[in-house]
N, C-alpha and C positions, 0 to 999 in steps of 0.2 A: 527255651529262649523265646520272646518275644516275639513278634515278628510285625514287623513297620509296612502300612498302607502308604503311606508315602515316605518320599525321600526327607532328609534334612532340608534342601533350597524349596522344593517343592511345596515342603508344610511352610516354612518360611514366608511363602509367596503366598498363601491360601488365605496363612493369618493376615497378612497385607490388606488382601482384597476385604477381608472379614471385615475389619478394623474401618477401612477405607470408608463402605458402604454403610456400616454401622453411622459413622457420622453426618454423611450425606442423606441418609434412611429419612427424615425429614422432609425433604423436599425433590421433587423431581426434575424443580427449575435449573438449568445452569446459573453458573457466577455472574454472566450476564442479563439472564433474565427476560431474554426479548420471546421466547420463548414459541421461537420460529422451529426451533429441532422439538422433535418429538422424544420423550420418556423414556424410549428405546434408544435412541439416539444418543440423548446425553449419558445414559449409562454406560453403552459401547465405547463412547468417548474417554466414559473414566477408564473404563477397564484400560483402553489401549494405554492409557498415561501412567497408569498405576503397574503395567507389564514394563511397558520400558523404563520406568525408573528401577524397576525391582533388576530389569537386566545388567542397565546402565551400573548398579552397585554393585552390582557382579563382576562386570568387567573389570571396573578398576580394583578388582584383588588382584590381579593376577601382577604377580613382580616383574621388574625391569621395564614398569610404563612410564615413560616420560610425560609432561606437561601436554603435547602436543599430541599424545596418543589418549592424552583422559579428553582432550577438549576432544579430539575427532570423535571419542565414544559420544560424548554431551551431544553433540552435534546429531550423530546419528540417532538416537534417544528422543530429541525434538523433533527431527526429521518424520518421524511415524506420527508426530501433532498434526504439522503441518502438510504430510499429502491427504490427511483425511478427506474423500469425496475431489480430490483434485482431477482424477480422466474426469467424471461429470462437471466439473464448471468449466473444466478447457473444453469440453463439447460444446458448453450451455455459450463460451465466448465466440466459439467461431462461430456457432445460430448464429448469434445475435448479428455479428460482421457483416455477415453471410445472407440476413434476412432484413438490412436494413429495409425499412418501408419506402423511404424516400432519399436516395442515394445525394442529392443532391443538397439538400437538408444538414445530410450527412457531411458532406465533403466543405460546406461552408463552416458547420460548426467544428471540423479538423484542424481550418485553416486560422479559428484564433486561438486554437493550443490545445482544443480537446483529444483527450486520445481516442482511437481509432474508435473501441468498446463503447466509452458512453457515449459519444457521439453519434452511433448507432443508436444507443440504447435509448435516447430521447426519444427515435421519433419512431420507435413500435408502438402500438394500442398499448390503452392503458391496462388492459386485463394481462397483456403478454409483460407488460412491466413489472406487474407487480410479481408474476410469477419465478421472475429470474431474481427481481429482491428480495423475497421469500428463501428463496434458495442458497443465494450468496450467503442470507445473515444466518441461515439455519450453519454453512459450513463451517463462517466466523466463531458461530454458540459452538459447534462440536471441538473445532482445535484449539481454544481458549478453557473449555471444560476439559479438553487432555490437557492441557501445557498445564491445570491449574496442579494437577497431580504430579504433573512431572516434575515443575517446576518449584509450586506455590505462588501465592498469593503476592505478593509485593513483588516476583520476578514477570507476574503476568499481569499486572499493572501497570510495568512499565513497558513489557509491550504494548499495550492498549495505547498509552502516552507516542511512542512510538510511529503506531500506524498510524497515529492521528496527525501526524505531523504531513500526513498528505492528503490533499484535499478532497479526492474520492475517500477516502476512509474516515476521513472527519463528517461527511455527511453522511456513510451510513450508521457511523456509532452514534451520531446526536439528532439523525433523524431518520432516514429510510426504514433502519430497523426498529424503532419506538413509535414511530407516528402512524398509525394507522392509514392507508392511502395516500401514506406523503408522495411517492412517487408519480402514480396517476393524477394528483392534484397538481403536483408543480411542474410537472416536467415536461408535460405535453406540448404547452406554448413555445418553451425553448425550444422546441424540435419544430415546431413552424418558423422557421425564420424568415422566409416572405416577407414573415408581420411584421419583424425588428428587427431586423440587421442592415438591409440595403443601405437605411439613413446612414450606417459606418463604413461604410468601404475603403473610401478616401484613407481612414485612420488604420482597417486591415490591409490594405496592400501595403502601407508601407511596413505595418510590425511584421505581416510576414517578409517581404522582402530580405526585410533589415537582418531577421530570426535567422533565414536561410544564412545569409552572409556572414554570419557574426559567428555562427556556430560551426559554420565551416572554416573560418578561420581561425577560432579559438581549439577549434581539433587541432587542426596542423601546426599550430606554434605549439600547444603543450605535448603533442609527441614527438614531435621535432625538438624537443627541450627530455623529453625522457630519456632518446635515443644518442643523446649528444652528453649528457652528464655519465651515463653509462661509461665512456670511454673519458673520462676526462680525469686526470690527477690531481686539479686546482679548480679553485673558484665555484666550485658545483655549487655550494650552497647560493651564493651572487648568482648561477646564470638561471638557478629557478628560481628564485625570487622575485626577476626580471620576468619571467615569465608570469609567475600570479599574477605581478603588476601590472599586466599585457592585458591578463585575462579579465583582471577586475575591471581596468578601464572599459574595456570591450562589450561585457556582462552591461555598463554600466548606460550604454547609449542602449540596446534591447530591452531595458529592464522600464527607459524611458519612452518609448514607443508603446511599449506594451502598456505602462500604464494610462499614457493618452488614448488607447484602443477600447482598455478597459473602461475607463471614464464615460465615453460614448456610447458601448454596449449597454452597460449598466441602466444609464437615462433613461433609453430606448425600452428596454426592459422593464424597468420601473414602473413606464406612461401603458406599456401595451397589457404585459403579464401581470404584474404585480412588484410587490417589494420582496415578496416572498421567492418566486423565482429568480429575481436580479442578484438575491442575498445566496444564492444553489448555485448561480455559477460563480457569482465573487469568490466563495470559498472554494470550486471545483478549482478555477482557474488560477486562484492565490495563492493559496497555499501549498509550501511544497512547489512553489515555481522555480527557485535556482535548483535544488534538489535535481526537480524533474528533466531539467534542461540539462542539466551536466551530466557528463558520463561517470559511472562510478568512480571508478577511480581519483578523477579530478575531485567531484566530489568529495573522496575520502582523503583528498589532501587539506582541501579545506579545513576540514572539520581535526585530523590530526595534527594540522599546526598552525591554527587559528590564526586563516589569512584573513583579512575584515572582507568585507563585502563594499560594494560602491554604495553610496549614499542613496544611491534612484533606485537601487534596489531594496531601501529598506521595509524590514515588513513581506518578503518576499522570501 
């Protein structure tokens, strides 16, 4: 009798990776090409994608799996994409928090919407800049060259569409990670604010003001509307409706502050830094603005039963 070096899933898996790399064997670039991951890197990355699919098809033989139990495996399948290099950039985020240069810098550019992270991250040296952009886009190349295995090609397109739909992510896939020193070149001045921002105060106190108030009170009507249709026999669909309604309105006076904030930023920006950094916070700060301000969930009512948005927030 024969006798078998490997298993039947084993050889199965080998021929996978064979096949895999045979078509990759070409190039060592990832699918995106920015080519911040290193050679080793992206291949590690295939491997992990090309293991958990090979799992992921595994699992779903197994009988009496319902819908909810193939989506938890998918899930967990992507999940090994997505922590790749995850404890190192949650280290690399607290440095950064942690070592702002100029806290003050820091705490102004929070207060017109930046988050905590890049707001830091403006006002490090530009050598420490670039080194944490390096590294974010190498992590971006690795879990994008897994998910391409995992996933393919048009599934990991439309994440790319996805992450871009916010505005930190829109600049690193159309610029941090392709432009050679984009970061040390543009982002240095925004982190001086000194230079440009005082002329706006007037128009920051009151968008934040307004942000605080609006957002505190847009929480407690829509969970105060979650906790109340819960118990209710009638009219639920009328009393959240009433409440979107609430909330658009609401949305709609912050959305109008903030654009008058923005407008003045921008100017000031323009005259001091350039067009170029004016155009890095436009899209940090714009895009992905309702998104970012809502809580998920509200969010994802939104978006499941396509409540409109208020006018002054259009483009937002």
């Amino acid at each position: 009798m024969r006798s078998s070096i490997c298993g039947g899933s084993e050889w199965s898996f080998l021929l996978l990776l064979i096949f895999s790399f045979a078509g990759n064997s070409q190039s060592t670039s990832s699918f995106l090409a920015w080519q911040k991951a290193s050679a080793q890197q992206i291949e590690a990355a295939r491997v992990i994608g090309i293991q958990a699919r090979y799992s992921y098809y595994r699992a779903i033989k197994a009988e009496g799996l319902t819908s909810r139990d193939r989506k938890l495996f998918y899930l967990d399948g992507l999940q090994k994409c997505n922590t790749i290099d995850d404890e190192l950039i949650g280290d690399i985020n607290k440095n950064v928090i942690k070592r702002s240069y100029r806290k003050a810098d820091a705490d102004a550019l929070e207060k017109i919407g930046l988050n905590s992270f890049f707001a830091a991250f403006v006002t490090l040296p530009a050598v420490e800049m670039e080194k944490v952009v390096n590294f974010a886009c190498s992590k971006h190349e690795q879990q994008l060259e897994c998910g391409l295995q995992y996933e393919g090609e048009e599934k990991t397109n439309q994440r790319i569409a996805e992450l871009m739909e916010d505005g930190g992510n829109k600049q690193m896939f159309e610029h941090e990670c392709v432009e050679k020193d984009y970061a040390a070149r543009v982002y240095p001045c925004l982190g001086r604010t000194k230079q440009w921002i005082d002329a706006c105060e007037k128009e920051i106190n009151e968008y934040s003001i307004l942000r605080e108030k609006v957002n505190n009170k847009i929480n407690s009507v829509y969970n105060s509307a979650i906790q109340a249709v819960k118990t209710m026999k009638e009219n639920k669909e009328q009393t959240f409706t009433e409440t979107m309604k609430f909330v658009n309105y609401a949305e709609g006076s912050k959305c109008l502050a903030f654009k008058k904030m923005r407008l003045c930023l921008l100017q000031q920006l323009v005259t001091v830094c350039g067009v170029e950094t004016a155009r890095a916070l436009n899209t940090t700060l714009s895009v992905g603005y309702l998104a970012s301000e809502r809580s998920p969930r509200l969010q994802l009512d939104f978006e499941t039963f396509s409540y409109p948005t208020h006018p002054f927030c259009d483009k937002l």
